[in-house]
C-alpha positions in Angstrom: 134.7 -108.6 -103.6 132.9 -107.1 -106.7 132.0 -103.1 -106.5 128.8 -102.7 -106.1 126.9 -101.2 -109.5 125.2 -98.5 -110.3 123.2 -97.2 -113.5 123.2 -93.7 -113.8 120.5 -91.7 -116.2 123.5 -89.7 -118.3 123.2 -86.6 -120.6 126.9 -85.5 -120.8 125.7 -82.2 -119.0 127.8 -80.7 -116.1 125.3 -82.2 -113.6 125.1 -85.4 -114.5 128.7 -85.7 -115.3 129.7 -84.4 -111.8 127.2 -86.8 -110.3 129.3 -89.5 -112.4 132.5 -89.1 -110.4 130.9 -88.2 -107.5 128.8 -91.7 -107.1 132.2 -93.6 -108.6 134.4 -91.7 -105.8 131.3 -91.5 -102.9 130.0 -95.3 -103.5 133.5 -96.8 -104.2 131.2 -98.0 -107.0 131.2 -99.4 -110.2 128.9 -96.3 -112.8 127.4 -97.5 -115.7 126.1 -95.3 -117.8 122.5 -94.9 -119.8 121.9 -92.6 -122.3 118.5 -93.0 -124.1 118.5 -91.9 -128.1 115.0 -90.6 -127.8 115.3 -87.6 -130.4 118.0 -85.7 -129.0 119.9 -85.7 -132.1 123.6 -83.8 -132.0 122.9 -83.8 -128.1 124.6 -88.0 -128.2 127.8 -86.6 -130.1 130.8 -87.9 -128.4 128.7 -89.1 -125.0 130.2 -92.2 -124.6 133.8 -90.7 -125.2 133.3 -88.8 -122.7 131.4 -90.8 -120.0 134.5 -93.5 -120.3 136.4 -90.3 -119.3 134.8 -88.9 -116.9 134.8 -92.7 -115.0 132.2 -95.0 -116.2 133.2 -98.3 -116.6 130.4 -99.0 -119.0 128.2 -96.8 -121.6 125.0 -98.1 -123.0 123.3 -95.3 -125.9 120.2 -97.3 -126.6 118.1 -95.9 -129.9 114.9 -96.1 -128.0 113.0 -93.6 -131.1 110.9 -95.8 -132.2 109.8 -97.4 -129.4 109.5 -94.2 -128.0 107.1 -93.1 -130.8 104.7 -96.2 -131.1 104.5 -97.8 -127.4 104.3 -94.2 -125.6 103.5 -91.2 -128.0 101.0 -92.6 -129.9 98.7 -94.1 -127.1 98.6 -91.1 -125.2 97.8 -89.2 -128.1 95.2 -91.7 -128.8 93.6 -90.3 -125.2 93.5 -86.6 -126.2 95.9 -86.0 -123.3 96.5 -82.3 -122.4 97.9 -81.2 -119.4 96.4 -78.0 -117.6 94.9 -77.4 -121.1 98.3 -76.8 -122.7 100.8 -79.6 -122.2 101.0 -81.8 -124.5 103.4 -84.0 -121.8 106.6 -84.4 -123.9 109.0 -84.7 -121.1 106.9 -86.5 -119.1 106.2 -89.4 -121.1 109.7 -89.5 -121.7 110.7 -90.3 -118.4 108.6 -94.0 -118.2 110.5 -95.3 -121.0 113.9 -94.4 -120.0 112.9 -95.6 -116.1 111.9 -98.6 -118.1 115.3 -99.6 -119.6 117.1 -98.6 -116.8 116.1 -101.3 -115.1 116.4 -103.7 -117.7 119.9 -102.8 -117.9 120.2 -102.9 -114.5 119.4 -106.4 -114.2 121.2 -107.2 -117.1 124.2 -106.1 -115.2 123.8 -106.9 -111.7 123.6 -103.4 -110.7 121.8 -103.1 -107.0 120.7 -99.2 -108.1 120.0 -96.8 -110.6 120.5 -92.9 -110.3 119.2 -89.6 -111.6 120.4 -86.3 -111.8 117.0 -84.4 -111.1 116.8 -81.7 -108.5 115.0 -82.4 -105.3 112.5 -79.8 -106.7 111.1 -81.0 -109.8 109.0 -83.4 -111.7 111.2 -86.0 -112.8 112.4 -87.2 -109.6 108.9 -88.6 -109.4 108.2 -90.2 -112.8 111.4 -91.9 -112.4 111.6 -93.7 -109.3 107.6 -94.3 -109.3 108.1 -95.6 -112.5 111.2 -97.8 -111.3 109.1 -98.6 -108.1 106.2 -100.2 -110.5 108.9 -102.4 -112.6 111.4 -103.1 -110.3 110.9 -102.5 -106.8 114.1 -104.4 -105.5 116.3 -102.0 -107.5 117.1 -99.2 -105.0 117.5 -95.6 -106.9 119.8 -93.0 -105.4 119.0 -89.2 -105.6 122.5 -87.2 -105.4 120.6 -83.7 -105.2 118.1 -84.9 -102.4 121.5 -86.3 -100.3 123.0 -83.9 -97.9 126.6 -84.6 -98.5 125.9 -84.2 -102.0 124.1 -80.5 -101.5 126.7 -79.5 -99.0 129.4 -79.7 -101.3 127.6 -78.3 -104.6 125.5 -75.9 -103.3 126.0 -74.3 -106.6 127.0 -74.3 -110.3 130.3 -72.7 -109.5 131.0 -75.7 -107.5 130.4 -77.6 -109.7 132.6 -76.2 -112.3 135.5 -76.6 -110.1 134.5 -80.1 -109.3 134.8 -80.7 -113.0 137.9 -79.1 -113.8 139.5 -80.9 -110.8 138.7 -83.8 -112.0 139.6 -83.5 -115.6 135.7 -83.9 -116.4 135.4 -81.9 -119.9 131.6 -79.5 -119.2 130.7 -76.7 -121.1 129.2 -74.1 -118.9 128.3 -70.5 -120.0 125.8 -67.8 -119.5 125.0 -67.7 -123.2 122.1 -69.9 -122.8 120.7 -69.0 -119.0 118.0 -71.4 -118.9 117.7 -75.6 -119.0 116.4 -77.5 -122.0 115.6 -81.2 -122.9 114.4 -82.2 -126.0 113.3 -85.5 -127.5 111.1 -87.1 -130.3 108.2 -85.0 -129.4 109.1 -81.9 -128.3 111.7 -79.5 -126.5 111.3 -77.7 -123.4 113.1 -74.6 -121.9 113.1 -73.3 -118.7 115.0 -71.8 -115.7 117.1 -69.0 -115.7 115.5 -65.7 -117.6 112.4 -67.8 -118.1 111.8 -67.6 -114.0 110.2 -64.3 -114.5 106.4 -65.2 -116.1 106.5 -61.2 -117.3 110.0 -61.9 -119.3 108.4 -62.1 -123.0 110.0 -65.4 -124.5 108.1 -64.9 -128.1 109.8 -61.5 -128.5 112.2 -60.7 -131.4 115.0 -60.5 -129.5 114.6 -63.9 -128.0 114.4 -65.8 -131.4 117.7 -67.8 -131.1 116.4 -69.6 -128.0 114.3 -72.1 -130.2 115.6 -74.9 -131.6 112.5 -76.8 -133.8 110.3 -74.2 -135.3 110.7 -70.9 -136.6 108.5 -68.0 -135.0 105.2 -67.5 -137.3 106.3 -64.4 -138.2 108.7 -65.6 -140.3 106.9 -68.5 -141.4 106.1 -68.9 -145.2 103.6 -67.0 -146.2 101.8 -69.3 -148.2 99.8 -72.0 -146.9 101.1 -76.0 -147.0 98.2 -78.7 -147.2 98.7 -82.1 -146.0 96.4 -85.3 -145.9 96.9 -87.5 -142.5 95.3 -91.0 -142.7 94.6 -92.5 -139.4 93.7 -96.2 -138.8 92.0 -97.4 -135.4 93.6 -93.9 -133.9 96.9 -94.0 -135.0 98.7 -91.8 -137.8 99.7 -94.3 -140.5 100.6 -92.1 -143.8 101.1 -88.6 -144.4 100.6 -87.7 -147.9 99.5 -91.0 -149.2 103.1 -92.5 -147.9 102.7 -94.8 -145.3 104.7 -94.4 -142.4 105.6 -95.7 -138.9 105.3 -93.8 -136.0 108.5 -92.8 -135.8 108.8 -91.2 -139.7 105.1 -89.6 -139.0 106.5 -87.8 -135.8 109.9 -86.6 -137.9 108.1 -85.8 -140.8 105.4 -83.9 -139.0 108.0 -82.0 -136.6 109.9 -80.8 -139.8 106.6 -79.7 -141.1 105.2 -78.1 -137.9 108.4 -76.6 -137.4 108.6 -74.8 -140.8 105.3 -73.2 -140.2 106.3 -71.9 -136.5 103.2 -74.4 -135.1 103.9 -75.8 -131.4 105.0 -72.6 -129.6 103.7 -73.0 -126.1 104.4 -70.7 -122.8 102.9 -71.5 -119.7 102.8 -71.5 -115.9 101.9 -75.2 -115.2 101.7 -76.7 -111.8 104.1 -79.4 -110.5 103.0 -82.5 -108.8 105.2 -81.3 -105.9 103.2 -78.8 -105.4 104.9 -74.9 -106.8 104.2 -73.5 -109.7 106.7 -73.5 -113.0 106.8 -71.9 -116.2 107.9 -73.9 -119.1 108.3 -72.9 -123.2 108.0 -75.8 -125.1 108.1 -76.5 -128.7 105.8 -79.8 -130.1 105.6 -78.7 -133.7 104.6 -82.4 -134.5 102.6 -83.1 -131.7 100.6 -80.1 -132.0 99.9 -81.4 -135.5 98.8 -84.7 -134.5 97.3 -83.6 -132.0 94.2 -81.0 -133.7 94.6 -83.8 -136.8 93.5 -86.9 -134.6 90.8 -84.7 -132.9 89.0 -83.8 -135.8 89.1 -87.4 -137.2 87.2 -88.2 -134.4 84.6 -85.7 -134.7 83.5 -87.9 -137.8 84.0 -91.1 -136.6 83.3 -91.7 -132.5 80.4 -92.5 -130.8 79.2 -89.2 -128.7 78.9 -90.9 -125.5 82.0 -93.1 -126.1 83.6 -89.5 -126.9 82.1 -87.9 -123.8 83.5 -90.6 -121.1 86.9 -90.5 -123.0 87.0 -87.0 -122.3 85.8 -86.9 -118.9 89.0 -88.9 -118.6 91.6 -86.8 -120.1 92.2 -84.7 -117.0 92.8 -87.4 -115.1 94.8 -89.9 -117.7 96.8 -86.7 -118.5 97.4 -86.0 -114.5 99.1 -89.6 -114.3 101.3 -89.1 -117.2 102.4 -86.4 -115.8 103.1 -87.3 -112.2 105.1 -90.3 -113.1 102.3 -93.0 -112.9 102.7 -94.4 -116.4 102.7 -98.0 -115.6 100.1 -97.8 -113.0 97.4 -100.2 -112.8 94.6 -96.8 -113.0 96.6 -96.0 -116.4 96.5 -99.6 -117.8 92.9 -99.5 -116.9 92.4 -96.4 -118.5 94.3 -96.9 -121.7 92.4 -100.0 -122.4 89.1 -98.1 -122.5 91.4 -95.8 -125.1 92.3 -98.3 -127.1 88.3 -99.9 -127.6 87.2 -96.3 -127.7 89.7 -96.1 -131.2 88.8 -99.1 -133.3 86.7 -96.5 -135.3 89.3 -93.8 -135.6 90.0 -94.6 -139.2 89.8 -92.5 -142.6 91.8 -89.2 -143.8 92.4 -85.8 -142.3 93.4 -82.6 -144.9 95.2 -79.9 -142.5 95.8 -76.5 -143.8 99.4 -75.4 -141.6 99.9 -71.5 -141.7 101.9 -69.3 -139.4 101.4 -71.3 -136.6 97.9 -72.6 -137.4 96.8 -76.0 -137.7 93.3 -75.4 -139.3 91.2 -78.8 -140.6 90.2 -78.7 -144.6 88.2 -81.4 -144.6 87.8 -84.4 -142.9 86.4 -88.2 -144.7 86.1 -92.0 -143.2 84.5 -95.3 -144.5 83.2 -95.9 -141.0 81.8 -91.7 -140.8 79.3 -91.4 -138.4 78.2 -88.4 -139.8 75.0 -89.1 -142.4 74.5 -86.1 -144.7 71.0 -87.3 -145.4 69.3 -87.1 -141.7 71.9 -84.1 -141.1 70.4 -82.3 -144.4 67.9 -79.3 -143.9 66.1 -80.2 -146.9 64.0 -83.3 -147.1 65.0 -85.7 -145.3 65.3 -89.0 -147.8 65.4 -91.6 -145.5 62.7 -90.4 -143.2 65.2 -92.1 -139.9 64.3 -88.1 -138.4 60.8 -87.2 -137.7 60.8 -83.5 -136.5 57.7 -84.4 -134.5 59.6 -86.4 -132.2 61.8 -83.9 -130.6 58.4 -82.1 -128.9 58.0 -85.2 -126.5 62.0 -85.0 -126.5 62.0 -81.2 -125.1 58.9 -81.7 -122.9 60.6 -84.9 -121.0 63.9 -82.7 -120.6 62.0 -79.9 -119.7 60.1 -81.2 -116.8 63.0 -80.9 -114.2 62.9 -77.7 -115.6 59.6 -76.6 -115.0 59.3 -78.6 -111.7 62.6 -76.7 -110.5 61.2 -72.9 -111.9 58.0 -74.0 -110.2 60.0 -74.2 -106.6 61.7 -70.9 -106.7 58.4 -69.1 -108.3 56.6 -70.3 -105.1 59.7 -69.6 -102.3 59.5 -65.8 -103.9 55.6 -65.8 -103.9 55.9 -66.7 -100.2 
């Protein structure tokens, strides 16, 4: 009989690597496994070496970049999504995309499950199987750290080390960095180890050769860079009069963002699973996009279209972050994004300095804005008579009055 397959989410990291020969030696299975190029750059070096090694029978390193980029970054930065106020999300919208061809790949092979190497703890165990659940719900997914074999006999790191040098599985593992990472297109995140204490200061000095895509904005240049963003229905299509695809516009605005120590984020954010967690993360392009596409819809988008979008944006950034990308409520949502866009269009000058993003001047042949009814001079057109807004305060003000009038008469009494 054939061995049963299994697709295994693989970074080359000691957990994931251990998981590798466990499942193979466990599951008397057949491992293939994925690795998606989503921006992790000298992170793939020599992953599918060392995969075959360790005991897969198969390695698949997809370059997912710039699918990544246009079918996940850009439409939720289309929504203005920010999660607890800080987030900008770039793990979790990750996580879809990567659940998204491991089932493709999984089908494409026969496999009967996919597997993960997130804890039992976190985030990610979510986003992936819900998002696994929502494309393919006949694909079982196995959870090595939620198995109590599998905790039993790794109950830590130390055991896992020896797990790996039994096996001949080649891990690096050493206190110089005491704290996890994962890093793609849009961002990179650290947390873990030191970073467990929200008093340990992870901006300090001393702490400088933890980040990986920006420099601090104390040793950013100490001149000012401009750059011109034009933006068509939402979307960032050329930086500096080049045009660009989404992928180039996130590259070239990380290496900018990074050079001007923009993206530096520390916060205590709150898992879907219910503790609290404190994250660093670095989105020096995001952060970018992010203020630029803002301010181009200051000019361009409707008020109330604007006000219902952002009465979303807790919510829309809430399921991106709890794994429910491909949702029906998201799909929903994102299509009231997208018609909420089709105005979004025209040019964005952004001043970058020491970890500012500040707007220096905004322009659009669909602006909303109308310099002549704005104006306090004399209004040209005559579309604004100043008379009207006494009718206009006296109808809001009735409630008012009427409400004023109730309390004046419960303290009379």
């Amino acid at each position: 009989m054939a061995k049963e397959k299994i697709v295994l989410a693989y970074s080359g990291g000691l957990d994931t690597s251990v998981i590798l020969a466990w499942l193979k030696e466990t599951y008397d299975a057949e491992i293939i496994a994925f690795t998606a190029d989503i921006g992790q750059k000298e992170e793939l070096d020599g992953l599918e070496e060392k995969a075959i090694q360790t005991g897969a029978s198969k390695v698949y390193i997809d370059d997912l970049r710039e699918e990544f980029a246009r079918d996940f970054i850009f439409p939720m930065f289309q929504s203005g999504a920010l999660y607890e106020g800080q987030y900008l999300l770039g793990t979790s919208i990750a996580r879809p995309l990567i659940a998204k061809r491991m089932v493709e790949i999984a089908r494409a092979e026969g496999a009967t499950a996919i597997a993960h190497g997130a804890t039992g703890k976190g985030n990610d165990q979510v986003r992936f199987e819900l998002n696994a659940a929502a494309l393919a719900p006949e694909i079982k997914c196995i959870a090595p750290w939620r198995l109590d074999e599998f905790r039993e006999q790794f109950p830590g790191r130390a055991e896992m080390i020896a797990y790996a040098e039994k096996h001949g599985i080649p891990v690096t593992a050493s206190a110089a960095k005491p704290y996890s990472t994962d890093r793609n297109l849009l961002h990179i995140s650290f947390e873990s180890g030191m970073l467990e204490d929200p008093w340990f200061d992870a901006s300090a000095e001393s702490n400088e050769d933890m980040y990986v895509l920006s420099v601090s904005p104390e040793r950013a240049p100490d001149e000012p860079e401009y750059i011109e963003m034009e933006f068509e229905q939402g979307n960032c299509v050329a930086i500096n009069g080049k045009a660009m695809g989404p992928l180039e516009v996130m590259e070239t605005l990380n290496e900018l963002g990074g050079k001007h120590g923009i993206g530096r984020i520390d916060m205590v954010e709150n898992r879907f699973v219910g503790m609290k967690s404190r994250g660093v993360y670095e989105t020096p392009g995001g952060t970018i996009l992010f203020v630029a596409h803002r301010k181009m819809e200051s000019l361009t988008m409707d008020r109330e279209v604007m006000s219902l979008r952002d009465s979303l944006i807790s919510r829309y950034s809430g399921l991106v972050y709890n794994g429910f990308w491909f949702a029906p409520e998201r799909l929903a949502l994102q299509a009231l994004i997208a018609e909420s866009q089709k105005n979004v269009t025209g040019t964005v000058r952004m001043k970058l300095y020491k970890g500012n993003v500040i707007s220096a001047g905004i322009k659009s042949p669909v602006s909303l804005y109308n310099p002549d009814i704005a104006t306090m001079e004399a209004d040209p057109t005559q579309a604004y008579n100043q008379n009207d807004a006494t009718g206009f305060i006296n109808l809001n003000a009735l409630r008012l009055r009427v409400q004023a009038g109730v309390e004046q008469s419960k303290h009379n009494n």
